[in-house]
C-alpha positions as CSV (number, residue, x, y, z in Angstrom):
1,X,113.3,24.2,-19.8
2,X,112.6,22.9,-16.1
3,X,110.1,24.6,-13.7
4,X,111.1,25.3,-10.7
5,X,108.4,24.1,-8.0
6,X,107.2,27.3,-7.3
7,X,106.8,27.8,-11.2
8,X,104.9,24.3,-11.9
9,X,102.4,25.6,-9.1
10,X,101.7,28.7,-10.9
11,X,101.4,26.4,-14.4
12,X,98.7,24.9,-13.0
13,X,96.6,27.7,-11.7
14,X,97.3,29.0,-15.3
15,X,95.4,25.8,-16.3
16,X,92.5,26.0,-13.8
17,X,92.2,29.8,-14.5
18,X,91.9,29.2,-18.4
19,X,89.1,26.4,-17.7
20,X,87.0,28.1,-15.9
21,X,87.2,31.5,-18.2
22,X,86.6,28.7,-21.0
23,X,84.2,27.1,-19.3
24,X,82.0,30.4,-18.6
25,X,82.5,32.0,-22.0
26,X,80.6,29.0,-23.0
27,X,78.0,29.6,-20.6
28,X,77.0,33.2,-22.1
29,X,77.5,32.0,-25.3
30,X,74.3,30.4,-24.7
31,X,72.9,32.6,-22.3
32,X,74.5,35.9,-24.1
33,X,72.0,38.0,-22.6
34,X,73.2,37.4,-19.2
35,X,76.7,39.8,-19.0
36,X,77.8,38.6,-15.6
37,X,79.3,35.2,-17.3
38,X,81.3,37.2,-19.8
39,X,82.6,39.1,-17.3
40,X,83.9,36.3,-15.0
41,X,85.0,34.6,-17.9
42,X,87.3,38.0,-18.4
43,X,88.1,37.7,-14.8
44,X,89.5,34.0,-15.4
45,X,91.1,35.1,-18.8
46,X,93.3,38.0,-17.0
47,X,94.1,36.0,-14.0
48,X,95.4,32.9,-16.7
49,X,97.2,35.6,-18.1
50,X,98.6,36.7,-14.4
51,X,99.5,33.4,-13.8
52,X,101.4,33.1,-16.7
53,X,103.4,35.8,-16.4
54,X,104.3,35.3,-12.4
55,X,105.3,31.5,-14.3
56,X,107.9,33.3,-16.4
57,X,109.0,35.9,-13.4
58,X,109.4,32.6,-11.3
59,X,111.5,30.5,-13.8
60,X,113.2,33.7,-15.3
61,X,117.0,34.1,-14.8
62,X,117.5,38.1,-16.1
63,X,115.6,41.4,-15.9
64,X,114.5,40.9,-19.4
65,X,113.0,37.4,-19.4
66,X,111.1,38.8,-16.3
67,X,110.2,41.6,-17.9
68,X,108.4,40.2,-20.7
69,X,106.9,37.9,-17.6
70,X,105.7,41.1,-15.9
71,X,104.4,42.5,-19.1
72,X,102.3,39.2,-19.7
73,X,101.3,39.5,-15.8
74,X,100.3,43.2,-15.8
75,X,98.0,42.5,-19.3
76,X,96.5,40.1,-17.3
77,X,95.7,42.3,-14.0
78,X,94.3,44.9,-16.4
79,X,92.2,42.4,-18.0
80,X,91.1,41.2,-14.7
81,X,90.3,44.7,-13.5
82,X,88.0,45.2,-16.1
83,X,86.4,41.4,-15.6
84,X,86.0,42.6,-11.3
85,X,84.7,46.0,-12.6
86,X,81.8,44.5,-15.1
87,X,81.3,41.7,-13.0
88,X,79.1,43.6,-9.9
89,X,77.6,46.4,-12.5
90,X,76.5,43.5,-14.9
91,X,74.4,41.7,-11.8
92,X,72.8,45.3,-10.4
93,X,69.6,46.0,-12.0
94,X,70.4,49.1,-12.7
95,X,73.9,48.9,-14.5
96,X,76.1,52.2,-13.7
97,X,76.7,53.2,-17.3
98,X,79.4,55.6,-16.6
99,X,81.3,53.7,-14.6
100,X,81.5,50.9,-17.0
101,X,82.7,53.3,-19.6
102,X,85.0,55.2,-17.6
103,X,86.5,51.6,-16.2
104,X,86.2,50.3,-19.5
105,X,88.7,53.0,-21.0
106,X,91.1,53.2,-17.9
107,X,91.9,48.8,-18.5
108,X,92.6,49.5,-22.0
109,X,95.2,52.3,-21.2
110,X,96.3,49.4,-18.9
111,X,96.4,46.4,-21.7
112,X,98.1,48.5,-24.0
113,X,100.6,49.7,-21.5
114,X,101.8,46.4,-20.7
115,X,101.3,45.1,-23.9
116,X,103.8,47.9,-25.2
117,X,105.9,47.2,-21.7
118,X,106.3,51.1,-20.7
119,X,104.9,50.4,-17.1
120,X,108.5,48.7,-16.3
121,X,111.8,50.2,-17.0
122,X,114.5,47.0,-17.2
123,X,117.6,49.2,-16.9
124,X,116.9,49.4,-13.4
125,X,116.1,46.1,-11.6
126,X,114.6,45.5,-8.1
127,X,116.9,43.1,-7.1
128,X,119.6,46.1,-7.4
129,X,117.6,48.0,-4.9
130,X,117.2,45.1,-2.8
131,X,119.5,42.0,-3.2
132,X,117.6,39.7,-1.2
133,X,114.6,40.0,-3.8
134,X,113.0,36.5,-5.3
135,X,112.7,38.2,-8.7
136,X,114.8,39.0,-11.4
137,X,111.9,42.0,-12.4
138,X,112.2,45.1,-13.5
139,X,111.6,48.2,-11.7
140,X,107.7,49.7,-12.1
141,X,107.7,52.9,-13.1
142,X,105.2,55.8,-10.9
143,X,102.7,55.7,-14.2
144,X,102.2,51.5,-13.2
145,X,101.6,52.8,-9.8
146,X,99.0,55.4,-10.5
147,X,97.2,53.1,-13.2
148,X,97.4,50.5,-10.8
149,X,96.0,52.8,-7.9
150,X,93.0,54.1,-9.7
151,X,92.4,50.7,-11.3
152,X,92.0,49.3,-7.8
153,X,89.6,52.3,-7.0
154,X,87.4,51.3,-9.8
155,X,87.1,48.0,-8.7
156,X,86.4,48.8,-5.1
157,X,83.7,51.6,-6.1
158,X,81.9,49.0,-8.2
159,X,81.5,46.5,-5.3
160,X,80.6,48.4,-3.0
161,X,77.6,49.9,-5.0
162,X,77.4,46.4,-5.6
163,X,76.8,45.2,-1.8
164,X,74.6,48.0,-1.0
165,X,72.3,47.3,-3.7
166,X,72.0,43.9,-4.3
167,X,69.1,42.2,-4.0
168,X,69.3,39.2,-6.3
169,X,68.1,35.7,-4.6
170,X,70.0,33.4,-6.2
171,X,73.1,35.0,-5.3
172,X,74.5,35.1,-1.9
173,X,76.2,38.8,-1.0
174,X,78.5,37.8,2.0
175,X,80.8,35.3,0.0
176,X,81.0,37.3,-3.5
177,X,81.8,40.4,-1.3
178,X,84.6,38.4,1.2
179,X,86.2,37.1,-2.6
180,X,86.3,40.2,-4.0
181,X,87.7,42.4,-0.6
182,X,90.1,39.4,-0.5
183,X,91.3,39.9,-4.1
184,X,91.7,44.0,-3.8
185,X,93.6,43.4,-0.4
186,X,95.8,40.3,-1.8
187,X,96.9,42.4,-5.4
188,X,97.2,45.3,-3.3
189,X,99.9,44.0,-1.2
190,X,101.8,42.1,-3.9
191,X,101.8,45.5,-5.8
192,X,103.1,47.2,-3.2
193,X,106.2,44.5,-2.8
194,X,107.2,44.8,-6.3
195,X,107.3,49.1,-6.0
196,X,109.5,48.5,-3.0
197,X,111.2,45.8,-3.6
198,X,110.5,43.9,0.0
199,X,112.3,40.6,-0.9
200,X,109.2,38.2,-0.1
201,X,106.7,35.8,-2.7
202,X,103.2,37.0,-4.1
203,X,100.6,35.8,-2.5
204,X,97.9,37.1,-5.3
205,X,98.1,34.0,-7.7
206,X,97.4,31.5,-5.0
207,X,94.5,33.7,-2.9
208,X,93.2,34.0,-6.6
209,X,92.6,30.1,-7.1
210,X,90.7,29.9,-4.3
211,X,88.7,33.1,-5.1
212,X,88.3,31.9,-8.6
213,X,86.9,28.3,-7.3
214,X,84.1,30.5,-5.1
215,X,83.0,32.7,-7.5
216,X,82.6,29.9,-9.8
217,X,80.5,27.6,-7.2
218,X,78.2,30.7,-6.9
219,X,78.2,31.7,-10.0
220,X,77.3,28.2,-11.3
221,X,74.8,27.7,-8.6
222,X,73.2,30.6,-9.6
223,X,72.7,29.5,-13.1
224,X,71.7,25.9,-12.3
225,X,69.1,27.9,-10.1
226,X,67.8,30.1,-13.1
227,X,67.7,27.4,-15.3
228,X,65.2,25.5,-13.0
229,X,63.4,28.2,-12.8
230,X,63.1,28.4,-16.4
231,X,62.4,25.3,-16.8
232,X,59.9,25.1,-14.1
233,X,57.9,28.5,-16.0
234,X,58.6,26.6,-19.2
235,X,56.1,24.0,-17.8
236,X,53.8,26.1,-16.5
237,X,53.4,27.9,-19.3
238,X,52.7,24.5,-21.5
239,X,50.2,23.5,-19.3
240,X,48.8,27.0,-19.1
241,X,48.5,26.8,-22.9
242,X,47.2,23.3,-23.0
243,X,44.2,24.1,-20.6
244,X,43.6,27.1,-22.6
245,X,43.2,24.9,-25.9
246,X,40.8,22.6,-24.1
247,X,38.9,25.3,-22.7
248,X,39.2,26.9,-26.2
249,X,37.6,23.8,-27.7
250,X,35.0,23.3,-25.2
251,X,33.9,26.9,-25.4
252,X,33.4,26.4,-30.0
253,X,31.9,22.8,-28.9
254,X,28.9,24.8,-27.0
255,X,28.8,27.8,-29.4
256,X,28.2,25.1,-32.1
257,X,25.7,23.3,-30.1
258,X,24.0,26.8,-29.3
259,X,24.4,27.6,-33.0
260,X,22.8,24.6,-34.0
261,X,19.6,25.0,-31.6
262,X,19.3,28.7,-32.9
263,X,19.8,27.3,-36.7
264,X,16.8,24.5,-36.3
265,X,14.3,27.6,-35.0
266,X,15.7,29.8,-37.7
267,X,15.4,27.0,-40.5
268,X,11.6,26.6,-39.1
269,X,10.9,30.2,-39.7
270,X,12.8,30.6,-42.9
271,X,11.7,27.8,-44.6
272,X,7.9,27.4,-42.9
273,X,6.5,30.6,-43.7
274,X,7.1,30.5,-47.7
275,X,6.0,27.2,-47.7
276,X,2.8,28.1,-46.2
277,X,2.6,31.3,-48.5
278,X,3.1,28.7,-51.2
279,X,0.4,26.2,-50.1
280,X,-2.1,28.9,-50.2
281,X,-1.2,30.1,-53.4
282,X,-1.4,26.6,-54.5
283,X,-4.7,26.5,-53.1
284,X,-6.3,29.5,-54.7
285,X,-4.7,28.6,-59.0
286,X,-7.2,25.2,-58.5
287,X,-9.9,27.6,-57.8
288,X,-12.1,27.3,-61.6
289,X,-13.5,30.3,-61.1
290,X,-9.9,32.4,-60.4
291,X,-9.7,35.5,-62.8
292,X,-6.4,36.0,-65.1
293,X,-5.3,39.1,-63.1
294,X,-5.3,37.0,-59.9
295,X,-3.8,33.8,-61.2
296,X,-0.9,36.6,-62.4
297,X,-0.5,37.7,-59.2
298,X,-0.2,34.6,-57.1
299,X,2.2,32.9,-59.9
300,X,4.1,36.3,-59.1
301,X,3.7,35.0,-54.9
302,X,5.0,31.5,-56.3
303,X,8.1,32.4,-57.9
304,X,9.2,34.9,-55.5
305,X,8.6,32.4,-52.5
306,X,10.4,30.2,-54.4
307,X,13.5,32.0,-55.3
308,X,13.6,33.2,-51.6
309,X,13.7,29.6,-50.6
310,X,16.6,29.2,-53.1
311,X,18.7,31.9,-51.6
312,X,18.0,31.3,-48.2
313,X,19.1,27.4,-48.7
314,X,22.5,28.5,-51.1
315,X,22.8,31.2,-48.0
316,X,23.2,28.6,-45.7
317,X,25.4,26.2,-48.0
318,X,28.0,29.1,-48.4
319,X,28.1,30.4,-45.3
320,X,28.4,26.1,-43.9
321,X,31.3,26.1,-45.8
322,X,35.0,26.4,-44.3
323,X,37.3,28.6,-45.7
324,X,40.0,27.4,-48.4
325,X,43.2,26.3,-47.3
326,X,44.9,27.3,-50.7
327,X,44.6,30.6,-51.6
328,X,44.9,32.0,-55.3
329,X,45.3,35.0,-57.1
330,X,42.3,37.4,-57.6
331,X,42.3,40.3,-60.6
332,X,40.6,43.1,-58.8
333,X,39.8,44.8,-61.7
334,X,38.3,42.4,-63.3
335,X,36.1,41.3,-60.1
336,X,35.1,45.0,-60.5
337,X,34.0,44.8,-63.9
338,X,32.6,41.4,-64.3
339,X,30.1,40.9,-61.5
340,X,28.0,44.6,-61.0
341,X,27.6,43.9,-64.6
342,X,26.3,40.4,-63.6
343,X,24.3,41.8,-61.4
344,X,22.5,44.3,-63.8
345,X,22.1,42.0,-66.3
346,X,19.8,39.8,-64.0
347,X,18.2,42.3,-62.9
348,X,17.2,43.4,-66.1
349,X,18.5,46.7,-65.6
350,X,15.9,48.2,-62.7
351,X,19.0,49.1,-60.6
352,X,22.2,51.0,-61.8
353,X,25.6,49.8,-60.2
354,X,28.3,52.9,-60.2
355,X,31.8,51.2,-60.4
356,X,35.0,53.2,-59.2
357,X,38.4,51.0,-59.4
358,X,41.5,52.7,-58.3
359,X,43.0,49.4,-56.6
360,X,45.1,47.6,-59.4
361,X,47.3,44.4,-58.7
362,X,46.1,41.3,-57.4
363,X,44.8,40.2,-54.4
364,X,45.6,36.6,-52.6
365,X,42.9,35.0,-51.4
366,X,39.5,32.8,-51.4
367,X,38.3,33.6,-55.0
368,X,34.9,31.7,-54.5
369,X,34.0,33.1,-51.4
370,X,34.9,36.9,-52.4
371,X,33.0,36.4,-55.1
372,X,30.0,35.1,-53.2
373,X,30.3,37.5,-50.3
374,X,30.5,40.5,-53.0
375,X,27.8,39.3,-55.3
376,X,25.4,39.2,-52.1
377,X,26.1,42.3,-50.9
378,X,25.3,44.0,-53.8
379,X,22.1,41.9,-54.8
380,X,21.0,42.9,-51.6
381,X,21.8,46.2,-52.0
382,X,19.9,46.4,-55.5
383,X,17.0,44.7,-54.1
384,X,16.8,47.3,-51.6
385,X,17.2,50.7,-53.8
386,X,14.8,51.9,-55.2
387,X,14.1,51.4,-58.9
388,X,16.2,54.1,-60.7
389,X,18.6,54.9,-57.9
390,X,22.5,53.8,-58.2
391,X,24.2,51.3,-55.9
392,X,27.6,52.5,-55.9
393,X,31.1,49.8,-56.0
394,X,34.0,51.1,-55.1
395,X,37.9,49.4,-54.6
396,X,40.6,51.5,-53.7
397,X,44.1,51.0,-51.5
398,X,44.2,51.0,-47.6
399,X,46.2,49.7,-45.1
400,X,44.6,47.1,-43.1
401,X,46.4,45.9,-39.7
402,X,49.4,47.3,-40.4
403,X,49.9,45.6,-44.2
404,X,49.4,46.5,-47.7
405,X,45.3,45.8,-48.5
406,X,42.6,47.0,-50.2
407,X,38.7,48.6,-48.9
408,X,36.0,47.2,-50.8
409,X,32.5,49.5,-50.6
410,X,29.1,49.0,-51.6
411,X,26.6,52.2,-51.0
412,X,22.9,52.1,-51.8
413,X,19.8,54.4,-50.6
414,X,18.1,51.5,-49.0
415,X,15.8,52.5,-45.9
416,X,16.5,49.0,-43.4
417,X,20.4,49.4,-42.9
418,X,19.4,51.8,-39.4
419,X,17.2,49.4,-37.6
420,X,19.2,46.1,-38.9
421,X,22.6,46.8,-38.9
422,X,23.6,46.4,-35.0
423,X,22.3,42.7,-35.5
424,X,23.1,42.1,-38.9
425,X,26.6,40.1,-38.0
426,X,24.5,37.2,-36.3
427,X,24.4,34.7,-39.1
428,X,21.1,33.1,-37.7
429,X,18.9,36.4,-37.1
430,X,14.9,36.1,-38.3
431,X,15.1,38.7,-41.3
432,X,11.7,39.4,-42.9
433,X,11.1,40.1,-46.9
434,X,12.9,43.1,-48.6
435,X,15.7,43.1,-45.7
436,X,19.5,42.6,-45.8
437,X,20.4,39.0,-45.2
438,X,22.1,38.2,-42.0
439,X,23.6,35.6,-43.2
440,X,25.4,37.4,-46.0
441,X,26.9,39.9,-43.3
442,X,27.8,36.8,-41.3
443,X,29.6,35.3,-44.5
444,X,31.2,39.1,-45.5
445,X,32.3,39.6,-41.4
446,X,33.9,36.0,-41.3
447,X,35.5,36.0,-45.0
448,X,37.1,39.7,-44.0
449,X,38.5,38.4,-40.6
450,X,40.1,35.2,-42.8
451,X,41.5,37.7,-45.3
452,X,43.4,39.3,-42.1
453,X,40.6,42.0,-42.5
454,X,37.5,43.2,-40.9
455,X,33.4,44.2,-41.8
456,X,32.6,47.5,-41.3
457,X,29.0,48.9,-41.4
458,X,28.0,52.5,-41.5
459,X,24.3,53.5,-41.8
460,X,22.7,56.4,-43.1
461,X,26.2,58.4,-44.1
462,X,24.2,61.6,-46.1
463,X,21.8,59.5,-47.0
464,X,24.0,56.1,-48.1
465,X,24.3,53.4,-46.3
466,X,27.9,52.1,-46.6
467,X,29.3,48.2,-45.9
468,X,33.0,48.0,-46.5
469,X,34.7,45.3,-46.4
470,X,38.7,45.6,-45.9
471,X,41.1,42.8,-46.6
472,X,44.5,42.1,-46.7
473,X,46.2,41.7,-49.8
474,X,48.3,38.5,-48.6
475,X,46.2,37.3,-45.8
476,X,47.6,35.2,-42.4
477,X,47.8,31.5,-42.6
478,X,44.6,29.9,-41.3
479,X,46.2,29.0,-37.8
480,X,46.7,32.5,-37.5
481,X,43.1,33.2,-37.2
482,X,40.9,34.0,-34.3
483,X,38.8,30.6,-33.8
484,X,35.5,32.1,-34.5
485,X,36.7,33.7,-37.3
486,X,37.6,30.6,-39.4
487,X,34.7,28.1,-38.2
């Protein structure tokens, strides 16, 4: 079949009408969460669709072929509708809910009215009514009209909220509102030429080019403009980071320098004052004359200097350590049975360790250090008890920062837990003889905030003083962790 001039031009604005709706639809289908792109794209899908039917009505040589071309053209102005409707409410801040609804419904009524073709009645044709009509076309029925009406009232209502409230910077008001008064005048006037009949050409299709072409210039600006702006944020934000890594590092560089000048006067105090305990009592066993009840007593002074030394230095060691990497699978039940009774047996029974397990499963984690930080807490806690009182152990379930963990508990009667416990997290405080070791609440705080956890210490709680320690049954990754938690 041949087109006729006036039906190859309105080919081609079917062509430039279908790349752009193409060409946007690919734009929010990577930017999906900006609506305003879909809703050209609609735009530029219903005006293809216009075009393609005024390419049928143009070429057409009976009321039927050009009423299947106004069916095809009228989907397409009820598709457009809906785009010119969207389009304004989906770039206002505040998107009219009930008018998107309400406009949404109306173009359906519209699509599947002209998709069913009961807007035009082909018994009656306009050129009967006026013979001097361009169009074979069929008459429009009043329902087209009223659709057409209201569907033109929608559209104007939603740009004119639109240009009273808009206040977006990258898109300039005075040539998206001259477009889109330009479109509602230029479909309104071909409209009315096809209800009456006047025997002249549509002007919509071509005005619509040129409307499309400007709303895509801005539209596209627009987006360029946003996504520099991203970009640009993007950059900042990298930076931003990468100054706060270096600030990060710089800040753990001086706590560890700090650390280490408060570890040297610590390690003088911890380590001097047995040794001079020990150098007396060295002093005094050469004595010839020393009685058997006083060389008892400072071999007593000997080994207990000695095995504070001990703990002190495998204090340090543990603490030194970082934390694993891999984690494994601890038996909870098991770590409840096996270590108070440990415990006791080195302790040749002086102290009594209660145990209450009602945690079961197993627990991922840093077996060694658990152990350690659990085995410490308790020693301490038996060394502080008096002799016949109980320490009491107890696991049971909790939720800790929001996942499944458990709340490990040790309670004894010692008397130091009120005046040490707001400095006991410090893991280089002095600590005297028959104290809890800082350095063991250093090691439990740091291995509970690994374990995705936290240390908490209560003193004096009717007459128990109570360190739990609560933890994560499958703990963050360690690049997860707060800095000072994992060093």
């Amino acid at each position: 079949m041949t087109l006729t001039l006036g039906a190859s031009i309105l080919f081609a604005w079917t062509v430039v009408h279908t790349a752009i709706a193409l060409s946007y639809f690919v734009i929010y289908a990577r930017r999906p969460s900006f609506r305003e792109y879909l809703a050209y794209s609609l735009i530029e899908a219903g005006m293809a669709l216009y075009s393609a039917g005024g390419t049928v009505l143009w070429n057409c040589e009976s009321v039927a072929a050009g009423t299947l071309g106004c069916n095809i053209g009228y989907a397409g102005c009820a598709i457009t509708a809906w785009g010119l409707v969207e389009l304004p409410i989906a770039l206002g801040k505040k998107p009219d809910k009930w008018l998107r609804k309400a406009a949404a419904i109306w173009m359906m009524v519209g699509l599947i009215a002209s998709g069913t073709g009961i807007f035009f009645d082909p018994a009656f044709a306009t050129e009967d009514i006026n013979p001097t009509t361009a169009y074979h076309e069929p008459r429009m029925i009043p329902t087209c009209q009223f659709w057409i009406n209201v569907a033109i009232v929608f559209v104007f209502i939603a740009w004119w909220k639109h240009v009273r409230g808009s206040t977006d910077p990258y898109l300039p008001k005075r040539p998206m509102s001259w477009a889109a008064w330009g479109t509602i005048a230029t479909s309104t006037y071909d409209f009315s030429i096809h209800s009456m009949a006047v025997g002249t050409y549509y002007i919509f299709q071509h005005f619509a080019v040129a409307a499309a072409l400007l709303f895509a210039h801005v539209l596209l600006r627009r987006y360029l403009r946003q996504q520099q702006e991203l970009d640009e944020n993007t950059r900042a934000v990298e930076v931003s980071v990468k100054q706060r890594s270096l600030a990060q590092k710089s800040l753990l560089k001086e706590e560890h320098l700090a650390v280490m000048g408060t570890l040297s006067g610590v390690i003088a105090h911890e380590v001097r004052n047995p040794l001079a305990t020990l150098t007396n009592a060295a002093s005094a066993l050469k004595r010839p004359t020393l009685k058997d009840d006083d060389r008892n007593v400072l071999v007593r002074i000997v080994d207990e200097e000695t095995e504070r030394l001990d703990r002190f230095v495998t204090d340090l060691l543990a603490y030194a350590r970082p934390p694993e990497e891999a984690m494994g699978n601890i038996d909870i039940q098991d770590l409840c049975n096996t270590l108070p009774t440990q415990i006791m047996q080195d302790l040749n029974g002086r102290v009594r360790i209660d145990t209450q397990c009602s945690a079961t499963g197993n627990l991922q984690g840093d077996k060694r250090s658990l152990r350690e930080v659990l085995s410490r807490l308790l020693w301490d806690a038996c060394e502080l008890t008096p002799e016949g009182e109980p320490v009491r152990l107890s696991v049971r379930q909790a939720t800790v920062q929001g996942q499944s963990g458990i709340a490990i508990t040790v309670e004894d009667q010692g008397t130091d837990m009120g005046r040490e416990a707001p400095r006991e997290k410090g893991p280089f405080k002095l600590s005297k003889p028959r104290t809890r070791s800082a350095l063991t609440m250093a090691m439990a705080d740091r291995l509970a905030r690994v374990h995705g956890g936290r240390l908490e210490v209560l003193p004096n709680q009717d007459g128990w003083n109570r360190t739990t320690l609560y933890l994560q049954r499958i703990p963050p990754s360690l690049d997860q962790i707060e800095p000072h938690a994992a060093a």
